[in-house]
N, C-alpha and C positions, 0 to 999 in steps of 0.2 A: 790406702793400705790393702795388701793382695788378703784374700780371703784363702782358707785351705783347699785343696782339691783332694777330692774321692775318687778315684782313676780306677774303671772298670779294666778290670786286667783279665776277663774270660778268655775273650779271643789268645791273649797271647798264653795262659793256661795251656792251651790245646795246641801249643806250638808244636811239639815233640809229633803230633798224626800229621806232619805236611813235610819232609825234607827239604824244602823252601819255599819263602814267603811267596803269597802274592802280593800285588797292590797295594789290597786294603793290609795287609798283615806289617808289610813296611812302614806305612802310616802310623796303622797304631804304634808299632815300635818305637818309632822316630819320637810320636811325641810322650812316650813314655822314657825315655832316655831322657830327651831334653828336660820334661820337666823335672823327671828324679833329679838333675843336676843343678839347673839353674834357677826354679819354680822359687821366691824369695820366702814364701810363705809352707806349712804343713804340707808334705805329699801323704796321700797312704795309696792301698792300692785292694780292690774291693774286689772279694771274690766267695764265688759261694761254699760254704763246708757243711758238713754233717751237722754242725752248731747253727748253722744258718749264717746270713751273709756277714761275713768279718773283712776288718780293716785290720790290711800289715803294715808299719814303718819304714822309712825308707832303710831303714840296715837288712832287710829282709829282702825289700825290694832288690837292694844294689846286685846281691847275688844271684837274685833268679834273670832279672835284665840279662848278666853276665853271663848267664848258662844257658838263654836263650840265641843269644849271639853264636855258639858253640854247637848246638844243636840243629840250628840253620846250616850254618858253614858258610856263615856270610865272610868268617876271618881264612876261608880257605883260600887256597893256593891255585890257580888254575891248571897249573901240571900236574895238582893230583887230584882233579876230578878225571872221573872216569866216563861220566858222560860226554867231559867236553874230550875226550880223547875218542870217542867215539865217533864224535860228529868228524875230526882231522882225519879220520880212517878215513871215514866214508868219503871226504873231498878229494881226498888220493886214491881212492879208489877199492881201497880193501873191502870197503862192505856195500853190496850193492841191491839188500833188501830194503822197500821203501817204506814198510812199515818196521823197520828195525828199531828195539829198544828193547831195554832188558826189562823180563818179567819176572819180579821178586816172587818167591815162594808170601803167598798170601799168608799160611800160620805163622813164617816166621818174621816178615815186616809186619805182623801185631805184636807179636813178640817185644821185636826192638822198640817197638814204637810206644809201647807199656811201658817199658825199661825206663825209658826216655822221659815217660812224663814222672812216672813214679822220682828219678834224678833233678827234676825240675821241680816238684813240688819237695823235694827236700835240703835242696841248694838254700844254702845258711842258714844259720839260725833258726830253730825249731819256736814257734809260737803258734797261742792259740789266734793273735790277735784280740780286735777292739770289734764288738758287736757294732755294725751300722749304724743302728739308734744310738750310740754314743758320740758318733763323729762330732770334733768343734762345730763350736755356732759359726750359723750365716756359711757353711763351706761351700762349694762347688762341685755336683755329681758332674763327670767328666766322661763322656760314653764317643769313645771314636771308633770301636770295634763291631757296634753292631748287636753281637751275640745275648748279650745282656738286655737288649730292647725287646727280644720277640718271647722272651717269656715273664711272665707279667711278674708269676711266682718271685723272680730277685728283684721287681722295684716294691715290693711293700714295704718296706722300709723306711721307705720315702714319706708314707700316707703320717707316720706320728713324726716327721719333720718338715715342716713346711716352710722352714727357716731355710729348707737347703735349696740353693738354684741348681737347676737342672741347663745344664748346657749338652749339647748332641753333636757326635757330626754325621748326617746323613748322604752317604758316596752317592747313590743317585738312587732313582725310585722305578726302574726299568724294569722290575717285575711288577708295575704295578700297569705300566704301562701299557707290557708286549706282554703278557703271560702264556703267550701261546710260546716265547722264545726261553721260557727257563723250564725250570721243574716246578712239577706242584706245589710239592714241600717248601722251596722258596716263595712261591707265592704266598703261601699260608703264611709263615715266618715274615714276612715282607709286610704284611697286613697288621701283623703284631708290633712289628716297630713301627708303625703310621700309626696305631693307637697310640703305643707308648708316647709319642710327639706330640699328638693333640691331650692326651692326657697330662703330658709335665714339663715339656720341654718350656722354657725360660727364652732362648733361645738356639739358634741351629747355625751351623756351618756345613758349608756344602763345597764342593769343588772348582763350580762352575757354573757361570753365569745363566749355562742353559740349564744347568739341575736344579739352582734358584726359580728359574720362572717353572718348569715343571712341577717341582714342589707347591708354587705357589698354585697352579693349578688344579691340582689334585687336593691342597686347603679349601679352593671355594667351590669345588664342586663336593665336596664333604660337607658346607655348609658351617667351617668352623672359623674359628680366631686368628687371626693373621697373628704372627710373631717374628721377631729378628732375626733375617737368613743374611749370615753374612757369607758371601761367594769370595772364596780366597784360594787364587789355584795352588795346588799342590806340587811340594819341594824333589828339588832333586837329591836323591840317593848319595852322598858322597862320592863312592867309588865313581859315581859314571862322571864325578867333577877331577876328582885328581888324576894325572897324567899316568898312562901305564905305556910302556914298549908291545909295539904290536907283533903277532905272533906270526912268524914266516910262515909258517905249516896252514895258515888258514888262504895265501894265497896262489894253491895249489888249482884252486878253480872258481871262479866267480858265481856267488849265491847272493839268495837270497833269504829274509828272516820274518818270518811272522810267533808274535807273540804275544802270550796270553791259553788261558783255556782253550780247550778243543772242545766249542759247542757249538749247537746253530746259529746264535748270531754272531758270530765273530767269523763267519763267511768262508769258512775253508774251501767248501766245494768251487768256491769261484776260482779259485787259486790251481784248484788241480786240475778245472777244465784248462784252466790256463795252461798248464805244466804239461798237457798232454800235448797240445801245440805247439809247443816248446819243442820238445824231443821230436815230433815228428819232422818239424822243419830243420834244425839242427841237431838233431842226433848227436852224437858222442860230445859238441860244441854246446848242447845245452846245457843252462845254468843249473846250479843246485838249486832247493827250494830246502830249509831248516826250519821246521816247527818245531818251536820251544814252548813246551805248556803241556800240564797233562789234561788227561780227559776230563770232560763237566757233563752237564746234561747232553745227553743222546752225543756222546763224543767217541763211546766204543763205536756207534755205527758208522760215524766219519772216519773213525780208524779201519774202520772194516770196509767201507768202500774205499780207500787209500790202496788196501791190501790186496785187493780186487784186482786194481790197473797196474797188470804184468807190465804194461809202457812204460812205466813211470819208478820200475825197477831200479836202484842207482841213479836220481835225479830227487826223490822226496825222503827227508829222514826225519824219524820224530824223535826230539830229545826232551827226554823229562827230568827235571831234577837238576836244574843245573846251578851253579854255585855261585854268586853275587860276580866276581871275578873272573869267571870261563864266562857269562854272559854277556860282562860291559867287552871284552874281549871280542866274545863272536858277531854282537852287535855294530862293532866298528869298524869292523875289516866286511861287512857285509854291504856290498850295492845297494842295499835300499832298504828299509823297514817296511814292510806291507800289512797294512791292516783295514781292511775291508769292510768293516764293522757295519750290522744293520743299524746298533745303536751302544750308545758309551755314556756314564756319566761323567769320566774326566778321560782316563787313556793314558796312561802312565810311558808305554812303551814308545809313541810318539816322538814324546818330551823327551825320553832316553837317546834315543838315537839322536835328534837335533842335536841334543847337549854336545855326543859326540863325535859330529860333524856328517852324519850319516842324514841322508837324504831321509824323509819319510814320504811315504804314498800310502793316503788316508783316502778312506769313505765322507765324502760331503757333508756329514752330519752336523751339528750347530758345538756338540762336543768337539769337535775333532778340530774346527774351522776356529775355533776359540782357542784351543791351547799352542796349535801351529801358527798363529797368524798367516803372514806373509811368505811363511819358511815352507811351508807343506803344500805338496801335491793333492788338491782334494777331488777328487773321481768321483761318479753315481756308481754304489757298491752294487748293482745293477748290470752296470755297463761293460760287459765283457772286453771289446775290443777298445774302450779306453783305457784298461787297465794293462791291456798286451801292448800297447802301445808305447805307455809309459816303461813298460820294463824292457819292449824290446831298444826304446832310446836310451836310456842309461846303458846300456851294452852295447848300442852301436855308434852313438856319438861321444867320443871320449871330450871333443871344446864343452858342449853342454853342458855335461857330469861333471866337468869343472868347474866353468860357469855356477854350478849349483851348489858343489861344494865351498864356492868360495861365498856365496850366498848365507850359505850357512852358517860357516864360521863366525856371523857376526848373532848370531843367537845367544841368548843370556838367561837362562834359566832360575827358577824360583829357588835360590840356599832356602836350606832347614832352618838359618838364624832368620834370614829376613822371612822368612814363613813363620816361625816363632813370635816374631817380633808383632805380626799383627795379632796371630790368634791372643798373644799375652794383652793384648788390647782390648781383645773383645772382652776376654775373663776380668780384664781390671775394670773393665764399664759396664758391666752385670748389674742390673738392678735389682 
């Protein structure tokens, strides 16, 4: 018999401060839809208020899922984003600034962004909700976001229920790892969710087989309790599964796509030594280079040394914001996914491109080598003139870049249902 779930809904709370998800944001989404729909047993959805932590209904639920969708603009059009028309200029030639992207007036995207949540938090039906400590027996606290791990303050709740299992899912442990590659504040916060683990978790889900044994690492040198990590990679996005018409306007000139944040590990600077060499040996025949992501840690100064190399004027553009639909778009029509990574706990943009038939050229990592199999180019994110190699072959040997495309085609990605279908296993065999 399925037990109820308690489905930490912070993270997607805070949806309205991001114009589009990341990663982890689509995860949690994903399985917040799913189970609001299919879950046999109780959903609620557990978040903090001025009353303290309260559980909402799924009738309350259905609408903000709804409004969250909308506020993304995951159901948008890609002819009316304006970043992805942005990026078409630039391939044609209209914009030739390589730090190009629009700078919103900071007062007023808090503005909207206030707006936004204040809309989300009152999308349907008004309730106070059900205080935590009432939640049914024997439920499932249900934490795939994160945010709710690293401050202790929202699990007390917990401490006068001991009836309830704590299941988690933990995306990877890489600030605990490399801390020299994020920001402090994620450290700190990162150290908070590894208590909160060793303090309640029942069991963990993780993405990846290398984030399982990482995890298990940093359990015994902690000196604590092993528990159930089950390693289940993560599903693809719909859109990048159902078939879209690809856009003429995108092959005006052959690019390339790296995506994700713009921070030190996610390796840009390799990319732009790269791009300088690029235009110096083919000048006006050198490819684009499209970074989609906005800034993370120390990602203005990447931006800033971008901004720096007048060479690389009209060959690098940075797009941020872009819409589910202009992305599986940009992505498909691009020679190659380039992601350089010092390190990943799954990689989501990878598995995107494969999906749609789009070459990936990854960093050697044990993440990276896991979720590409067979299908990916794995390079030492080091290795300068491997990586020039690789990009100058896909644009010089067109039998190859077939060869490879046809390679890929036989790639078969993790659906949300058969992704569902396990984690629903894990939850039904909770002890």
């Amino acid at each position: 018999m399925s037990r109820p779930i308690i489905y930490d809904m912070l993270r997607l709370m805070l949806a309205p401060f991001s114009p589009t998800p990341r990663g982890i944001d689509r995860i949690d989404f994903g399985y917040a839809k799913y189970l609001h729909s299919d879950w046999p047993a109780p959903f609620m959805g557990l978040a903090p208020t001025p009353w303290g932590m309260r559980c909402f209904d799924r009738n309350k639920l259905s609408h903000g899922i709804a409004r969250t969708d909308q506020l993304w603009l995951e159901t948008q059009d890609r002819e009316t984003d304006p970043v992805y028309s942005d990026i078409k200029a630039f391939l044609c030639g209209s914009v030739r600034d390589a730090a190009h992207h629009t700078k919103p007036n900071a007062a007023l995207s808090t503005s909207r962004e206030l707006l936004a949540f204040i809309d989300l938090m009152l999308a349907g039906p008004w309730s106070f909700g059900l205080s935590a400590r009432n939640v049914p027996k024997d439920s499932i606290y249900l934490n795939i976001g994160h945010y709710g791990l690293s401050v202790p303050l929202f699990l007390n709740w917990l401490k006068a229920r001991p009836d309830v299992r704590k299941v988690f899912l933990l995306h990877d442990i890489i600030p605990l790892e490399v801390p020299h590659l994020v920001a402090p504040s994620t450290v700190r916060a990162h150290q908070s969710v590894m208590e909160a683990v060793i303090a309640h978790a029942d069991a963990l889900i993780v993405p990846s087989e290398a984030t399982k044994q990482s995890t298990l690492t940093e359990l015994r040198k902690r000196g604590v309790r092993e528990m159930p990590i089950h390693a289940l990679g993560l599903p693809m996005n719909e859109a990048f599964i159902t078939p879209q018409d690809p856009d003429p306007a995108l092959s005006a000139r052959p690019y390339f796509v790296i995506c994700g944040a713009i921070e030190t590990r996610k390796n840009h600077k390799l990319l732009f030594d790269i791009w300088q060499k690029l235009v110096q040996a083919r000048e006006a025949k050198a490819p684009a280079l499209i970074v989609a992501g906005p800034p993370g840690f120390q990602g203005q100064e990447i931006v800033n040394d971008l901004a720096s190399r007048d060479d690389l004027k009209g060959s690098v553009h940075l797009a941020h914001g872009l819409s589910t639909s202009a992305l599986r778009s940009l992505m498909a029509s691009a020679e190659a996914l380039l992601m350089p990574s010092f390190t990943e706990g799954f990689g989501l943009p990878p598995v995107e491109a494969l999906t749609l038939g789009t070459p990936a050229i990854v960093s050697n990592i044990h993440a990276h080598k896991e979720v590409t199999g067979e299908y990916g180019i794995w390079l030492d994110p080091h290795d300068e003139r491997a990586w020039l190699d690789a990009i100058t072959g896909l644009l010089d040997d067109p039998q190859a870049k077939q060869a490879l495309r046809a390679k890929i085609a036989r790639f078969k990605p993790q659906t949300w249902a058969s992704y569902m279908r396990e984690v629903s296993s894990v939850l039904e065999n909770i002890d």
